[in-house]
C-alpha positions in Angstrom: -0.7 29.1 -0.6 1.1 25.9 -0.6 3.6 25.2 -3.4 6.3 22.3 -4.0 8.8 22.2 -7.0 10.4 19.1 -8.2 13.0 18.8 -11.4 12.9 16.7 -14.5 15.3 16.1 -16.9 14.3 15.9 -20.5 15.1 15.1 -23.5 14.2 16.7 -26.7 12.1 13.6 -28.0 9.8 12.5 -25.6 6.3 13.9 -24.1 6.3 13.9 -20.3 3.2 13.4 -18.4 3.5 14.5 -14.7 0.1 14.0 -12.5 -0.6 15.0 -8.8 -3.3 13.3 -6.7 -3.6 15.7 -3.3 -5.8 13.3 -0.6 -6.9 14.6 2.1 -7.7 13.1 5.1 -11.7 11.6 5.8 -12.5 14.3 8.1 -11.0 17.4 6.5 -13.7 20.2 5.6 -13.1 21.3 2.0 -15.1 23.8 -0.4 -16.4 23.8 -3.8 -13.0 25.9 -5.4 -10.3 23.9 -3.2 -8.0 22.3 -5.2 -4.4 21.4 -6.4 -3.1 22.7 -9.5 0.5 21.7 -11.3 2.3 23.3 -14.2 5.7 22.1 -16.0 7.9 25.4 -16.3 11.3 25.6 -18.3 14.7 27.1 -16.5 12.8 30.8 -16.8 9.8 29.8 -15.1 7.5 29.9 -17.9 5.1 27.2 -18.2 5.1 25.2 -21.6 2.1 25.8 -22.5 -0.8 27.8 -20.7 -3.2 25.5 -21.8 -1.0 22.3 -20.1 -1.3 23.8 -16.5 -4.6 22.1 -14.7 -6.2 22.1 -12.3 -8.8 20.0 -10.0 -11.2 21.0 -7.6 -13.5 19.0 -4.8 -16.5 20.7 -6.8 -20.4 20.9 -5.7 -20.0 17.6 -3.5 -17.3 19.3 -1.7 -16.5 16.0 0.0 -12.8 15.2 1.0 -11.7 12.7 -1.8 -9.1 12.1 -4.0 -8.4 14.3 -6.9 -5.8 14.5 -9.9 -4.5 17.6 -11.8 -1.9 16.2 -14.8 0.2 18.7 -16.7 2.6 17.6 -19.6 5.4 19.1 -21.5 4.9 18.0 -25.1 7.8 17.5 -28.0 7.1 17.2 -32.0 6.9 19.1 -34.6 4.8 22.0 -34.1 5.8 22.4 -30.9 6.8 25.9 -29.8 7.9 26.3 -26.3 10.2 24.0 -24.5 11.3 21.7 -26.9 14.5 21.5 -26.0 16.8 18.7 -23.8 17.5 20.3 -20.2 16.2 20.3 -16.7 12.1 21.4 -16.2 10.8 22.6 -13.3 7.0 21.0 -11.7 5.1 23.4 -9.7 2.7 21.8 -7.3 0.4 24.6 -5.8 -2.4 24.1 -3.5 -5.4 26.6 -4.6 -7.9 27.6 -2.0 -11.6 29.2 -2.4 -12.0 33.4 -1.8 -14.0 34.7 0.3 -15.5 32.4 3.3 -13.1 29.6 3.7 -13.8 27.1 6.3 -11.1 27.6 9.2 -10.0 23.6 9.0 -9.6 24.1 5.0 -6.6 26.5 5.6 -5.1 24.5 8.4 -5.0 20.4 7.5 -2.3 19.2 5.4 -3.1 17.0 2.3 -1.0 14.1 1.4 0.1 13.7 -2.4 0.6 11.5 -4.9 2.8 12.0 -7.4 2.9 10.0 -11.3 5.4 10.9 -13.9 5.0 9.1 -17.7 7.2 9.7 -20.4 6.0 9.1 -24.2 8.5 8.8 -27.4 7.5 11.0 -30.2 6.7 8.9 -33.5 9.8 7.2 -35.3 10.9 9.8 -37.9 8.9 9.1 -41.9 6.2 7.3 -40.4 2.8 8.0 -41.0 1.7 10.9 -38.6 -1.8 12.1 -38.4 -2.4 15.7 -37.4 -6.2 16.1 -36.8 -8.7 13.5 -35.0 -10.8 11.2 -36.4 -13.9 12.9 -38.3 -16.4 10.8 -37.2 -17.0 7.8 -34.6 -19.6 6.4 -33.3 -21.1 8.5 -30.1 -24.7 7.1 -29.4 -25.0 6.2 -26.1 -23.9 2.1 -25.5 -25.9 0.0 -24.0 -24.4 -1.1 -20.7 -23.7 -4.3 -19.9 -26.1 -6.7 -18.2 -26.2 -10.1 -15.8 -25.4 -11.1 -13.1 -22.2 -9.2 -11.3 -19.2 -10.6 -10.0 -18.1 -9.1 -6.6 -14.7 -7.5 -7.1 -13.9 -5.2 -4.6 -11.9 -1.5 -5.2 -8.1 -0.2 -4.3 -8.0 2.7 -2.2 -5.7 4.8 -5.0 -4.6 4.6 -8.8 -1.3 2.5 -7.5 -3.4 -0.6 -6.0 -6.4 -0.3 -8.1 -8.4 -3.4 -9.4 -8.2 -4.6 -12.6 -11.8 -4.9 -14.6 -12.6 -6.5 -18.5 -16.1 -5.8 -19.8 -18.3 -7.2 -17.7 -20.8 -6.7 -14.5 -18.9 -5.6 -11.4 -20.2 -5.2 -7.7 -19.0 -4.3 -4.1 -20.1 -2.5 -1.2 -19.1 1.2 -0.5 -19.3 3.2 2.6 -20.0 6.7 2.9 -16.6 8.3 2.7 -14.9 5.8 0.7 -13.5 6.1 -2.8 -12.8 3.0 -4.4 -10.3 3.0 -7.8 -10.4 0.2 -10.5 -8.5 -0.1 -14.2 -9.6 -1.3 -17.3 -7.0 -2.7 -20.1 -8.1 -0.5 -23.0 -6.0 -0.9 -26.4 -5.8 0.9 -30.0 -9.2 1.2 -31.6 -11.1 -0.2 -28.7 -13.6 2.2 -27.0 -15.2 2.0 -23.9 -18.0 2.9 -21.5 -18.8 3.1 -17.4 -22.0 3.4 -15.8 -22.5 3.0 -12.1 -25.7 2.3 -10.0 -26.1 2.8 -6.7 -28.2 0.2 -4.7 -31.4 1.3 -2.6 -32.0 1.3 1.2 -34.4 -1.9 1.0 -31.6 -4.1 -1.6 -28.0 -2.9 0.3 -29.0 -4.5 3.6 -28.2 -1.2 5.3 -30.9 -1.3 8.2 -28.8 -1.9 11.0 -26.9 1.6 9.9 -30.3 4.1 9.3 -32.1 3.8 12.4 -35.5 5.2 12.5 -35.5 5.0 8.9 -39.2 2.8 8.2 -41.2 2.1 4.9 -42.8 5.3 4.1 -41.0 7.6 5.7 -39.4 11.1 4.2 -35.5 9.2 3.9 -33.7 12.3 3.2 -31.6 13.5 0.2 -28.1 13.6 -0.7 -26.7 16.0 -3.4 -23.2 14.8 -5.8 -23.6 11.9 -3.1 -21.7 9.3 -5.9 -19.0 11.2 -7.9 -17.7 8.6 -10.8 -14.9 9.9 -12.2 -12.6 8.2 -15.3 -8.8 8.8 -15.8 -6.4 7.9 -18.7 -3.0 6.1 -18.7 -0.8 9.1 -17.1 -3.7 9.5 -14.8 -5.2 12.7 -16.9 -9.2 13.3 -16.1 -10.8 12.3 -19.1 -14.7 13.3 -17.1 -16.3 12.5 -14.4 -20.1 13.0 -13.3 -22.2 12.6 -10.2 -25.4 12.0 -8.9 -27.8 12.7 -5.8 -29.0 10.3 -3.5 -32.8 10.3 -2.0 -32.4 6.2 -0.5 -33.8 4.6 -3.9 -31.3 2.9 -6.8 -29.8 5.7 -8.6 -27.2 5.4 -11.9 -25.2 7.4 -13.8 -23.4 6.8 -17.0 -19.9 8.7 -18.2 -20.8 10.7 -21.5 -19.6 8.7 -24.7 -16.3 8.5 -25.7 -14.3 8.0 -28.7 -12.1 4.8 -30.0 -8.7 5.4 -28.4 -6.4 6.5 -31.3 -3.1 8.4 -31.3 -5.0 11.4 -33.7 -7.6 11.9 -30.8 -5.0 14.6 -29.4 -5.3 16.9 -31.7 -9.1 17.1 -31.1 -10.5 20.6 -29.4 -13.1 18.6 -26.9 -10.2 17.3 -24.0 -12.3 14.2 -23.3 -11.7 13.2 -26.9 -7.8 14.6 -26.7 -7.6 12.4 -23.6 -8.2 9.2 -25.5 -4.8 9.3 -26.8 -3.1 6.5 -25.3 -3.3 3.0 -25.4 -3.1 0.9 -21.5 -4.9 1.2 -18.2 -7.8 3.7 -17.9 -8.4 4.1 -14.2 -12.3 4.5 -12.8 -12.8 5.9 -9.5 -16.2 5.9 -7.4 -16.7 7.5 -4.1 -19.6 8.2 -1.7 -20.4 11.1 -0.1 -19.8 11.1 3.7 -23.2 13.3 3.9 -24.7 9.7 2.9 -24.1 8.2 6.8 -25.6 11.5 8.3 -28.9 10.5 6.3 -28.8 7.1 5.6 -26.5 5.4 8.3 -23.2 4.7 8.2 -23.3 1.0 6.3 -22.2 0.6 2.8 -24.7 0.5 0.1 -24.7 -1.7 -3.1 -22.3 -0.6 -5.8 -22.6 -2.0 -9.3 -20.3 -1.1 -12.0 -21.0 -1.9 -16.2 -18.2 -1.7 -18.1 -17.9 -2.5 -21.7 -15.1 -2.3 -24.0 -15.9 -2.5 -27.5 -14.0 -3.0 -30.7 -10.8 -5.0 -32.1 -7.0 -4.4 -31.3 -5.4 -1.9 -33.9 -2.1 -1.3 -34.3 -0.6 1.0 -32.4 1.5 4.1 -33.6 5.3 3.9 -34.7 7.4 5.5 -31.4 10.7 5.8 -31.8 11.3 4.8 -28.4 9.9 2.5 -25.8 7.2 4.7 -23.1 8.0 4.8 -19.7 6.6 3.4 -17.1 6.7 0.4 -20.0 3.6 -0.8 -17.8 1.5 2.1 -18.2 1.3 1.9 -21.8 -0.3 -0.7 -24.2 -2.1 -3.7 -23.5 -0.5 -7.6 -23.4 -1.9 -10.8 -22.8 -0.8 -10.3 -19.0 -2.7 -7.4 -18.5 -5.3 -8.9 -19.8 -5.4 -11.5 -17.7 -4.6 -9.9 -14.8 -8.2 -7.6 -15.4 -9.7 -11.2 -15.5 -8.9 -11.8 -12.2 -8.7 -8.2 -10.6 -4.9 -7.8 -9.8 -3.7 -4.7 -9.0 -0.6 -3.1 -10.6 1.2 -4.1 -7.5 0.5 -7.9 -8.1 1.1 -8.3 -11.3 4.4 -5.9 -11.0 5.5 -8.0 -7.9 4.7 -11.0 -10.0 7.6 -10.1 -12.3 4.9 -10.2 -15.3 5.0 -6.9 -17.0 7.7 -6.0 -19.5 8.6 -2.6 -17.7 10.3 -3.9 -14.8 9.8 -2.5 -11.7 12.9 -0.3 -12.6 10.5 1.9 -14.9 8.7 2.5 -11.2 11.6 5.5 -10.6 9.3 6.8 -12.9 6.3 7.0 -10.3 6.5 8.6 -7.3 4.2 6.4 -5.2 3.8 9.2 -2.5 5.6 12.1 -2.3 4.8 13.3 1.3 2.2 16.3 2.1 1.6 19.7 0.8 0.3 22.4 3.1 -0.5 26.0 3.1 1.7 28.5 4.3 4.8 26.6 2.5 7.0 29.0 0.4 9.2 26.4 -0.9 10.0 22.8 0.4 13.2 22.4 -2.1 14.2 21.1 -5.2 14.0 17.5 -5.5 14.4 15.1 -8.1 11.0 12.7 -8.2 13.3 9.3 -9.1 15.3 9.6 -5.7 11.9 10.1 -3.6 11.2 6.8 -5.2 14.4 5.5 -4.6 13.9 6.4 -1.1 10.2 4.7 -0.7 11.9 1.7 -2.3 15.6 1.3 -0.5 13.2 1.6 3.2 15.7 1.9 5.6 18.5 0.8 3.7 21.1 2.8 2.5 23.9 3.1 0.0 21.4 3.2 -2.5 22.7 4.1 -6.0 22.9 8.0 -7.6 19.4 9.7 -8.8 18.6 8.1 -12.4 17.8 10.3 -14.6 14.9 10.2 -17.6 
């Protein structure tokens, strides 16, 4: 079993939010119950909460894709376990299926991805809400419609493409996995679908040879997995669909306005609307898709809608970090109307963070592989550090957070 540790330091006032994307490469074989799982422990090794160590799995499309298990260390009153200042431990473990394992699954390394958020707990005689909103409205929205503007994905969460409401569209290849962001702020509520374009409208002859009018075309199971993540990269749900060579859609279930009280809520997709700032939408293909219907992308069209008014947001008694992550401005507005990636608008100099709130994001932290005991104890800001200095050195001391 595979395992990695890395050290935060804490204060007593502030949530931390510590995600891990494991990506494989293309061609790895994985199962239904492979996965990563991450926990944050105190100096004893117990985990701060049971309930805050998660886990992700490749699931029934078992296709080699990106996936995201998020864990958190929480502060506030009614908090029982860790609440204290001090250094925490995260434990990054990759889990394997029992039983029949495909040989390749035990051998391939996956690389990682690593995201670390922290969130100040609300200033002190401030209005504080302790159980979710009682009712909101959950019918089913009505998607979007129009023409679509061709906006094309980012291969992970770090360069993925802004969207506002609107119809989207690109072309995706069997394999691929394609990640955009959507600027969603207090009060506002949104909704995905995606559609996935048939054999005779993607212009895919050239890559299904053989394949004629009429003919048996084949069928793909989980062959488009849509999957939707909050700011600090948490899975808020995700949902597929099969794939038999004719249009196929699939819409994310309903979800709540985003409002600090939505953590208290039982149902995680409604705790996971908690935050104000960039909800992150990724799509990918099954590779199984090529081996049926050729190896050319097929239509992808994407409605999102974002409905509602700005609220005010909650009184912190402290500014978030990665400021970026957090909240939406005019810029990041703007930069969803014309599909920047966090990179661009961060290079840019236009977000209020900084790219100094980036030691807060380990970008990518190198690969995890079975058979590792323990790779060391490693502080996440100087692994950024080190992706940022390059090949320079003298860089400064390990900030801490």
């Amino acid at each position: 079993m595979g395992q990695r540790f890395y050290r935060l330091e804490l204060t007593a006032a502030e949530n931390a939010y510590v995600s891990v994307t494991a990506v494989p490469k293309a061609d790895t074989a994985v199962s239904y119950a492979d996965g990563v799982e991450v926990s944050v422990q105190d100096s004893d090794g117990n985990n701060c909460s049971p309930l805050d160590a998660e886990e992700a799995r490749f699931g029934s499309s078992e296709s080699p894709r990106p996936i995201t298990a998020t864990a958190a260390r929480r502060a506030g009153p009614g908090e029982k376990s860790c609440t204290g200042a001090g250094t925490y431990y995260v434990l990054v473990e990759r889990t394997r299926s029992s039983g029949t394992v495909r040989s390749t699954t035990a051998q391939e390394d996956w690389d990682l991805e690593l995201h670390v958020a922290s969130e100040p707990v609300l200033r002190a005689g401030g209005a504080t809400a302790t159980a979710p909103p009682r009712a909101w409205h959950s019918a089913s929205p009505v998607p979007p419609s129009g023409e679509r503007t061709p906006r094309e994905g980012g291969t992970s969460f770090n360069d993925a493409r802004g969207l506002e409401k609107g119809v989207w569209g690109t072309g995706i290849e069997p394999g691929e996995t394609l990640f955009y962001r959507v600027p969603v702020d207090w009060g506002q509520q949104l909704s995905v679908s995606a559609e996935l374009g048939s054999m005779s409208g993607s212009g895919v002859g050239s890559g299904a040879a053989g394949i004629g009018p009429g003919r048996d075309r084949g069928y793909v199971s989980s062959a488009l997995v849509t999957s939707l993540h909050n700011p600090v990269r948490a899975e808020i749900e995700d949902t597929d669909t099969a794939y038999d060579g004719k249009q196929k859609s699939a819409s994310l279930d309903p979800l709540p306005p985003v409002a600090y009280e939505n953590r208290f809520s039982l149902t995680d997709e409604v705790a996971a609307m908690r935050f104000a700032g960039w909800y992150y939408v990724s799509v990918h293909l099954s590779p199984d898709v090529a081996e049926k219907f050729g190896k050319a992308p097929l239509d992808l069209t994407l409605r999102v809608d974002v409905d509602g008014s700005p609220r005010p947001g909650p009184a912190y008694a402290g500014a978030h970090r990665p400021a970026d992550d957090f909240g939406v401005s005019e810029r990041d507005a703007e930069a969803a109307q014309r599909g920047e990636t966090a990179g661009a608008v961060n290079g840019a100099g236009g977000s209020s963070g900084g790219r100094d709130d980036e030691l807060m994001a380990v970008i990518a932290a190198g690969g995890i592989g079975t058979g590792v005991v323990l790779l060391g104890i490693l502080a996440v800001w100087t692994l950024v550090a080190r992706r940022r200095a390059g090949a320079a050195a003298g860089f400064g001391p390990p900030q801490e957070w």
